[in-house]
C-alpha positions as a Markdown table, in Angstrom:
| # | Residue | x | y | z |
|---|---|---|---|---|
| 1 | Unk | 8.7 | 22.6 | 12.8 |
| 2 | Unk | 6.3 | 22.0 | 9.5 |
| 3 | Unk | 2.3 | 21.2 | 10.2 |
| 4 | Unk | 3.3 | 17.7 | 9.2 |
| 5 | Unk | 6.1 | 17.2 | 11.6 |
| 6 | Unk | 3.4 | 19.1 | 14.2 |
| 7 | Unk | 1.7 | 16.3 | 13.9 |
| 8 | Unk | 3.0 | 13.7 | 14.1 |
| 9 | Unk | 4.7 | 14.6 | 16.9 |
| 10 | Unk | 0.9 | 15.3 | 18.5 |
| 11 | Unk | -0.4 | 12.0 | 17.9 |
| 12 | Unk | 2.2 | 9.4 | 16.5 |
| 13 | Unk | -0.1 | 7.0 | 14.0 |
| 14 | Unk | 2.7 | 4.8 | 13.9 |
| 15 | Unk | 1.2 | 2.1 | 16.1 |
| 16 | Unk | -2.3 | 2.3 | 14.2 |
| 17 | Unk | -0.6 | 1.7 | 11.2 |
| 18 | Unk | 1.6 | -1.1 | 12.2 |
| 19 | Unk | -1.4 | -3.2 | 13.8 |
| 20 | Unk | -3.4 | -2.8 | 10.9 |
| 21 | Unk | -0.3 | -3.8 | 8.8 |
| 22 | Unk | -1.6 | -7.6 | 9.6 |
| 23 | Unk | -4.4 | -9.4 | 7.4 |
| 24 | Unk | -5.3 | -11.8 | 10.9 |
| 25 | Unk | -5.8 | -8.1 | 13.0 |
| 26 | Unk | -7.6 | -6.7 | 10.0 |
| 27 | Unk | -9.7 | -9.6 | 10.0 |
| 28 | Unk | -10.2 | -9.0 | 13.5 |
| 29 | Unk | -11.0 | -5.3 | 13.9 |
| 30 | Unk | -13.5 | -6.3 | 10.6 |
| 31 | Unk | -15.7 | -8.9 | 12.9 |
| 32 | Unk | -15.5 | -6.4 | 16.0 |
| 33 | Unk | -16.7 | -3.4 | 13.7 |
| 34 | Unk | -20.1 | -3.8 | 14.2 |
| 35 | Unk | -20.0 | -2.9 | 18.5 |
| 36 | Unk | -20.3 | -6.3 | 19.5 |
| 37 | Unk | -18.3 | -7.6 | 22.2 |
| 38 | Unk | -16.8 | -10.9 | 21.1 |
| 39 | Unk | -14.8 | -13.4 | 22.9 |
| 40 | Unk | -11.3 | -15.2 | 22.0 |
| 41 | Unk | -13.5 | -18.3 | 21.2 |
| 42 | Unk | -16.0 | -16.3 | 18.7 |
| 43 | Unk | -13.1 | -14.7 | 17.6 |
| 44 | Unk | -10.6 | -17.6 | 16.5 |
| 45 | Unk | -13.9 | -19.7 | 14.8 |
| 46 | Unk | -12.8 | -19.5 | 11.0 |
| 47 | Unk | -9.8 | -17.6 | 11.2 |
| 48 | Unk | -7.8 | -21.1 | 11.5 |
| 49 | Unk | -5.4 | -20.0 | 14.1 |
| 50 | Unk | -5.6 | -21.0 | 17.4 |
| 51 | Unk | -6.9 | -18.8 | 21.1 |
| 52 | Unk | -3.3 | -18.1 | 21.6 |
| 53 | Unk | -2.3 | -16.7 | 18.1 |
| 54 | Unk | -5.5 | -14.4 | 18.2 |
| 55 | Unk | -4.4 | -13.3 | 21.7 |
| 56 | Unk | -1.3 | -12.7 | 20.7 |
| 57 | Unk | -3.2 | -10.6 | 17.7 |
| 58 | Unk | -5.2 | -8.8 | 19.9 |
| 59 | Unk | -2.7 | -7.6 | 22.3 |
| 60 | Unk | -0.9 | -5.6 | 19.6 |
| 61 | Unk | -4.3 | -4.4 | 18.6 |
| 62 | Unk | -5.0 | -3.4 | 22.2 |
| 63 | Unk | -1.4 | -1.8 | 22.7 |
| 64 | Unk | -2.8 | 0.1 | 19.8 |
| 65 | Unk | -5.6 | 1.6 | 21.5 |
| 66 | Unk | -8.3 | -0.1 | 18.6 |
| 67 | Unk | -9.4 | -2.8 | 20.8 |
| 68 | Unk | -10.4 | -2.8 | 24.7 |
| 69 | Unk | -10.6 | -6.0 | 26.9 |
| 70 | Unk | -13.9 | -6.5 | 29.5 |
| 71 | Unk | -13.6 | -9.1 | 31.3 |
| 72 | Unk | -17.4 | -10.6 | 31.9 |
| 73 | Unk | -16.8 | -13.5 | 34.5 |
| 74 | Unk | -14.0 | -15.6 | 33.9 |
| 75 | Unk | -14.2 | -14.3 | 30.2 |
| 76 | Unk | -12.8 | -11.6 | 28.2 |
| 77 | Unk | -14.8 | -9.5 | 25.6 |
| 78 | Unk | -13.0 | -7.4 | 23.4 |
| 79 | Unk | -14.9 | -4.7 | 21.7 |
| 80 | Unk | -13.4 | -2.4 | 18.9 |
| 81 | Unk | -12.3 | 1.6 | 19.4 |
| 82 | Unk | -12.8 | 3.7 | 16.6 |
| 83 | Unk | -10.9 | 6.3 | 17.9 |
| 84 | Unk | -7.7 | 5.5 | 17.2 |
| 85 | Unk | -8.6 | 5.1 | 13.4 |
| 86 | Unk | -9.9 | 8.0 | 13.4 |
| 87 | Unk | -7.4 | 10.4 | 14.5 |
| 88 | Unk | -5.5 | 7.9 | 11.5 |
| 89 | Unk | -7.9 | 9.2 | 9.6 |
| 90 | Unk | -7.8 | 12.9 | 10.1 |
| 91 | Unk | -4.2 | 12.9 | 10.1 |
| 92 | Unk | -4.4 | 11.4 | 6.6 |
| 93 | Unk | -6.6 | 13.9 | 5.6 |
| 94 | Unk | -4.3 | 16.6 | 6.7 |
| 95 | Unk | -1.1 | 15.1 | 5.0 |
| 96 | Unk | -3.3 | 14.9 | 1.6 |
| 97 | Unk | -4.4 | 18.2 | 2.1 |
| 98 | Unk | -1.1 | 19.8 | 2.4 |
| 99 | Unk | 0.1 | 17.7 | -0.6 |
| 100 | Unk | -2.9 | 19.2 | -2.3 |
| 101 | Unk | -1.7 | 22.7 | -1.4 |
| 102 | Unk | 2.1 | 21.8 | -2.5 |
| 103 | Unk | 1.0 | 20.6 | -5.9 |
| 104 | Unk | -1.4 | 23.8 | -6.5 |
| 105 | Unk | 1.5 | 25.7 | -5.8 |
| 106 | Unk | 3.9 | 23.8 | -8.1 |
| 107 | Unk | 1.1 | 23.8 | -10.9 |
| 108 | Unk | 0.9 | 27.6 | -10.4 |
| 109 | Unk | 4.8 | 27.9 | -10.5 |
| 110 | Unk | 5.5 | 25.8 | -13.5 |
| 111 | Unk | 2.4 | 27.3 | -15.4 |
| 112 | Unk | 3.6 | 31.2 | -14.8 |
């Protein structure tokens, strides 16, 4: 099995990726970013969808692991988790390194 298939198969950024793959959930994780709880209310103002489009936005995000729900009376609060973007991130890192490493080796080859 190669390093990139390793993993991958260790933690699958698939889901990150396809949450993030939405300009509404960007929008979202971008207004949660700063550690403030928010609720559905603070969270649809200016987005011009309605409570039940961002819920339905922020369930995918949640699925996701990059949000987390409180619930703070008969409200939810949903706060953002770095830590799914980033293991994103270090897995990036680790794919760019090793195509780094695989074009060093194919400039050495082609320059010997």
């Amino acid at each position: 099995m190669s390093n990139l298939s390793r993993t991958a198969a260790s933690a699958d950024p698939a889901p990150v990726f396809s949450a993030l793959g939405d300009a509404t959930r960007l929008a979202l994780v971008s207004r949660l970013s700063d550690g403030q709880p928010r609720s559905i209310a603070q969270l649809t103002d200016g987005l011009g969808l309605t409570r039940q489009g961002v819920t339905k936005h922020l369930r995918v995000l949640e699925r996701a692991g990059i949000v987390t729900r409180r619930r703070v009376g008969r409200e939810s609060r949903f706060v953002f988790t770095p830590a799914p973007i980033d293991e994103v991130r270090t897995y990036l890192d680790r794919v760019s390194r090793q195509w780094d490493d695989a074009l060093a080796r194919l400039k050495a080859f082609v320059e010997d």
